[in-house]
C-alpha positions as CSV (number, residue, x, y, z in Angstrom):
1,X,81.4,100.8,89.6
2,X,82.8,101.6,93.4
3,X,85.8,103.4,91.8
4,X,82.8,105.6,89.7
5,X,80.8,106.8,92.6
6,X,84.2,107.4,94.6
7,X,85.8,109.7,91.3
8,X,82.4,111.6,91.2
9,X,82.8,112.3,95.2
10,X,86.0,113.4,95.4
11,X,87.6,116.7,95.7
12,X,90.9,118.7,94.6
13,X,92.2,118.1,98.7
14,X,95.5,117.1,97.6
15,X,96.6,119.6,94.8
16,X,99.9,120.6,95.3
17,X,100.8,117.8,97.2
18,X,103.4,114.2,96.7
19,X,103.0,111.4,97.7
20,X,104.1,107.5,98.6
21,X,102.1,104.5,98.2
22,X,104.1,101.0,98.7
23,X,102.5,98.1,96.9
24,X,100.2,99.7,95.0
25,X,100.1,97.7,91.9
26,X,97.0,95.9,93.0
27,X,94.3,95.9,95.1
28,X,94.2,98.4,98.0
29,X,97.1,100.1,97.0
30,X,96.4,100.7,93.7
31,X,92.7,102.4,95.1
32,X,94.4,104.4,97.1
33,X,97.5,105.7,94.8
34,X,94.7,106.3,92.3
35,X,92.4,108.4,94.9
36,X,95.3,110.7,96.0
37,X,95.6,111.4,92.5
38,X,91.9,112.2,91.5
39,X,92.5,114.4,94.8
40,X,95.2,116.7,93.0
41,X,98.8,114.6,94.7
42,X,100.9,113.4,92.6
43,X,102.2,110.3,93.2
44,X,105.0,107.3,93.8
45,X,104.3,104.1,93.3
46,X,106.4,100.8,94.6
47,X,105.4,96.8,93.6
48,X,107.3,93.9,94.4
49,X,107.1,91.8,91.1
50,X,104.4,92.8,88.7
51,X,106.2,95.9,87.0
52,X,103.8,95.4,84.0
53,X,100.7,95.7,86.6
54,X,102.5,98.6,88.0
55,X,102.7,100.7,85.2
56,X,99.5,100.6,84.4
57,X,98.5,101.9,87.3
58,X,101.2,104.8,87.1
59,X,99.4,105.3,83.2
60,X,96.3,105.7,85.0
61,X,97.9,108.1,87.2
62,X,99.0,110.4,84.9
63,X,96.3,110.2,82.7
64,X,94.7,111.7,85.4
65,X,97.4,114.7,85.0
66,X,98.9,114.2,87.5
67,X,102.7,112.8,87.7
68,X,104.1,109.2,88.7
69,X,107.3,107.6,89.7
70,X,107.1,104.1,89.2
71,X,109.8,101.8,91.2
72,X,110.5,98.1,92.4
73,X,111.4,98.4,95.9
74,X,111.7,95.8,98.8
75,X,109.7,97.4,101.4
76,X,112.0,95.4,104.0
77,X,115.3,96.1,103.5
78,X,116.7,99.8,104.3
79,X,119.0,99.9,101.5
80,X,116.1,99.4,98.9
81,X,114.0,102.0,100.5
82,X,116.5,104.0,100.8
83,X,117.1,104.4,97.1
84,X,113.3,105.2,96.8
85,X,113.2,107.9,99.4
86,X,116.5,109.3,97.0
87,X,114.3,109.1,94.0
88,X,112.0,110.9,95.5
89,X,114.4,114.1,96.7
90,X,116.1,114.4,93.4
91,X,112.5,114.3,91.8
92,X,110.4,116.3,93.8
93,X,112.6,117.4,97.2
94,X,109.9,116.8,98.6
95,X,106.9,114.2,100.7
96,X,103.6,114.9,102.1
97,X,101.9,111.7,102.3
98,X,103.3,108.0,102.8
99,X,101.0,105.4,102.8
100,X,102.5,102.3,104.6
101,X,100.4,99.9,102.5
102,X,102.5,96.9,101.1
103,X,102.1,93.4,102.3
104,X,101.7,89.8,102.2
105,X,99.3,87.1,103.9
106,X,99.9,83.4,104.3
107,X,97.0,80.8,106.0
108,X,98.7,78.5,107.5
109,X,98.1,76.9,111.2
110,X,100.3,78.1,114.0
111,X,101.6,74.5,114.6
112,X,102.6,74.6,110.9
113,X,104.4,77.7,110.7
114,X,108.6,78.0,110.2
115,X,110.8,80.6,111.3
116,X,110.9,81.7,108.0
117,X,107.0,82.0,107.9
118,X,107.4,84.2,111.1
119,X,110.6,86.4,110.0
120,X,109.2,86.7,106.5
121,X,105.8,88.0,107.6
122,X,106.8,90.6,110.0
123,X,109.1,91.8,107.4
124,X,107.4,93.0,105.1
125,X,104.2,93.7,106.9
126,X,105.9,95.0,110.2
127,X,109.1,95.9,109.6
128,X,108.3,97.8,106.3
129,X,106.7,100.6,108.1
130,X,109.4,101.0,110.4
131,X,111.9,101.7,107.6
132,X,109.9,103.4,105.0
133,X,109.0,106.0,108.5
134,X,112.1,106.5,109.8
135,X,113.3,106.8,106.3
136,X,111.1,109.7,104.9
137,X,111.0,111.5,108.3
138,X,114.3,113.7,107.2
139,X,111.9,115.2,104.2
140,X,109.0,115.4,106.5
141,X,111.1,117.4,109.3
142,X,112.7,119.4,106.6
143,X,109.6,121.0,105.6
144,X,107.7,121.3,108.7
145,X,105.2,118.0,108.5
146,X,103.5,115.4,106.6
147,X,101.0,112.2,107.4
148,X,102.0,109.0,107.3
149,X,98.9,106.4,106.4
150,X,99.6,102.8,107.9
151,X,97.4,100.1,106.4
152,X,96.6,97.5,109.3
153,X,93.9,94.8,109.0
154,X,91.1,93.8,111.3
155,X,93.0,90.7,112.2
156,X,95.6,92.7,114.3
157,X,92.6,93.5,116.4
158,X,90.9,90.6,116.8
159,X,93.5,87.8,116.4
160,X,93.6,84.8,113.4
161,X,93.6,81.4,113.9
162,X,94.7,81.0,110.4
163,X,97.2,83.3,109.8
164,X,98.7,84.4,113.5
165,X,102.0,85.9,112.5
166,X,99.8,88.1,109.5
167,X,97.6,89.4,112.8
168,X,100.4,89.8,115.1
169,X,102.3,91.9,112.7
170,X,99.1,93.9,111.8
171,X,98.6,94.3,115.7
172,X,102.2,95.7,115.5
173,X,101.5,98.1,112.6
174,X,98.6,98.9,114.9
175,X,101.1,99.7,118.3
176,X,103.9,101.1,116.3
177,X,101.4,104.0,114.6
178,X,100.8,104.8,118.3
179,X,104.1,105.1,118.9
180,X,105.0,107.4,116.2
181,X,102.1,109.8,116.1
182,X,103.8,110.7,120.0
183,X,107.6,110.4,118.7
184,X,107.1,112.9,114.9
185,X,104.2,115.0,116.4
186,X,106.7,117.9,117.5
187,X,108.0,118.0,113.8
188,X,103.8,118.4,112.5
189,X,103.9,115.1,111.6
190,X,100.9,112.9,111.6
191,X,100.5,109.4,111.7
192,X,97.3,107.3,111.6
193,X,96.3,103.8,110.3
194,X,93.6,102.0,108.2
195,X,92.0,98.9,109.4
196,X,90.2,96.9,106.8
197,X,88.2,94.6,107.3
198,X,86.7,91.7,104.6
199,X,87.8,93.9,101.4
200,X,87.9,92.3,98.2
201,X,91.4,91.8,96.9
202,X,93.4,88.9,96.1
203,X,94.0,87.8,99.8
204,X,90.2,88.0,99.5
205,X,89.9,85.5,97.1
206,X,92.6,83.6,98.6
207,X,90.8,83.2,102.0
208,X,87.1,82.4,100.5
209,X,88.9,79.9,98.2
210,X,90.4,78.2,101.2
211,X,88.9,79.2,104.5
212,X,85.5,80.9,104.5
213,X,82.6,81.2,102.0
214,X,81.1,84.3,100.6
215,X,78.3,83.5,102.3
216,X,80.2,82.6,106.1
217,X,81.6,86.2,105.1
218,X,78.2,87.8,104.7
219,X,77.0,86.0,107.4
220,X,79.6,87.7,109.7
221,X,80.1,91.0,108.4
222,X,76.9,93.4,110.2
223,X,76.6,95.4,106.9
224,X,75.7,92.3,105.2
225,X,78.9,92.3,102.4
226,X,82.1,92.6,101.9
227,X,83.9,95.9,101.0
228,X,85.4,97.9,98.4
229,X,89.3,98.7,97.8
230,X,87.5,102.3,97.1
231,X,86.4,102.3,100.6
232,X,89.6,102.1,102.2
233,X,91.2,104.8,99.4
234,X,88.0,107.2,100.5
235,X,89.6,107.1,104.1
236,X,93.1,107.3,102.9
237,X,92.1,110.1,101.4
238,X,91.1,112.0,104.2
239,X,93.2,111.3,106.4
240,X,95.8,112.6,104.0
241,X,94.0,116.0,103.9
242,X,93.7,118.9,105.5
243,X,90.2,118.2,107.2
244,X,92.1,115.7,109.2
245,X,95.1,117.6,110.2
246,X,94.4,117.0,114.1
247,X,93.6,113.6,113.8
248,X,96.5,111.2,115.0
249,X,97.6,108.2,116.6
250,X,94.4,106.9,115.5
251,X,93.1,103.9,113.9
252,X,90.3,103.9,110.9
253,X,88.2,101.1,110.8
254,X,86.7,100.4,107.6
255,X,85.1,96.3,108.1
256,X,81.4,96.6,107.6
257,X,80.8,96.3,111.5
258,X,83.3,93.2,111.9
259,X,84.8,94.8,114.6
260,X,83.7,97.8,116.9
C-alpha cells in the first residue's frame, strides 16, 4: 500500500537520466531502484545471491518502460565493480545517479565478534562505497557531475550494543560522504547519505525476532511505528533530482524521530 501512495506522488524528475543501485534485490534497494524508475531513470541493478529475486525487480523496472541492467557483483572487491562500471559504459556511456545501498548486518556482542566479523562487515558496508565512488567518478567527471546517494543507518549515529562493527561502518559511510562531497564538488559532483532508522526489511525482522519487540520498537520510535522502504526511496529520490542540486555533504534522516 506504501509503494501506491508513493507511485501516485511521484514525478518524471529523472527522465533522461541512469542510474546505480547496489543490492537492490530486496528491501530498501529494491524501493529505491524501483522509485528512480517511476521517476523517468533508467536503471542498474546489482544483488549478491538472489538472481531470481533480482530479476524480478529488473521485470518491474522495465515494465515501468524504462530499461534495466541486471548484474551479480561483489560490492567489495574492485575487480568485481569494476566490470559493473564497464557494463555500464558500453551500455549507456554514461552515470547520473549511484546509490551506495548494499549491505549486511550481523547481532552479535562485541566480546563475541572475530576478525572476520570485523573485516567482513566493513567490507561490504564501508568499503563498498569507497570502490563503487572512486570507481564511477571517471563517468561522472567525464560529463560534468552526477550524485552519489550513500545509505547509512541510524546506528552509525548513535552507536549499537548489538551489532558495533554494523554501526561503526555505517558511522564511516557517514564521515566518508563528508569527505567526498569536499573531494568531487569541483567536478559538480554531489554526494549525500540516507540514514534510516527502524525500516521494515529483513534486518527488521531479523532484529525483532532476536533483540527488540514490535512493541519496544514502537515504544521508542516518537512517530509511534516503524517505517517504510518507500520512505527512504521518496528521499533517494530527491536527492537524486534536480531540486536538490545544492544539497551536499549532507545526511537525510529518515527514523520516525529515533534520532534528531
Amino acid at each position: 500500500m506504501s509503494e501506491i501512495k508513493h507511485t501516485e506522488l511521484s514525478m518524471n524528475r529523472l527522465a533522461g537520466k541512469f542510474a546505480l543501485v547496489t543490492g537492490a534485490s530486496r528491501g530498501i534497494g529494491r524501493a529505491i531502484a524501483l522509485r528512480l524508475a517511476r521517476e523517468g531513470a533508467d536503471v542498474a541493478i546489482t544483488y549478491a545471491q538472489n538472481r531470481e529475486m533480482a530479476e524480478t525487480v529488473a521485470a518491474e523496472i522495465q515494465t515501468l518502460g524504462r530499461r534495466c541492467l541486471c548484474r551479480q557483483m561483489n560490492v567489495a572487491q574492485r575487480d568485481s565493480v569494476r566490470t559493473m562500471v564497464t557494463a555500464i559504459r558500453e551500455r549507456w556511456n554514461r552515470l547520473d545517479i549511484l546509490v551506495n545501498n548494499a549491505g549486511i548486518l550481523q547481532l552479535k556482542p562485541f566480546a563475541e565478534l572475530t576478525d572476520v566479523d570485523w573485516d567482513d562487515m566493513l567490507a561490504v558496508n564501508l568499503k563498498s562505497v569507497f570502490l563503487c565512488s572512486q570507481e564511477t567518478l571517471p563517468l561522472f567527471k567525464n560529463q560534468g557531475g552526477g550524485t552519489i546517494i550513500n545509505i547509512s543507518s541510524v546506528g552509525g549515529q548513535t552507536g549499537g550494543t548489538m551489532s558495533p562493527h554494523y554501526a561503526a561502518a555505517k558511522a564511516g559511510v557517514i564521515s566518508l560522504t563528508k569527505s567526498t562531497a569536499k573531494i568531487m564538488a569541483p567536478w559538480g559532483v554531489t554526494v549525500n547519505a540516507i540514514a534510516p532508522g527502524y525500516i521494515r526489511t529483513d534486518m527488521y525482522d531479523t532484529i525483532t525476532s532476536t533483540t527488540e519487540s514490535e512493541a519496544d520498537i514502537e515504544r521508542k520510535v516518537p512517530l509511534g511505528k516503524a517505517g517504510e522502504a518507500p520512505d527512504v526511496a521518496a528521499a533517494a529520490a530527491f536527492l537524486a533530482s534536480s531540486d536538490a542540486r545544492y544539497i551536499t555533504g549532507q545526511v537525510i534522516n529518515v527514523n520516525g524521530g529515533v534520532f534528531v
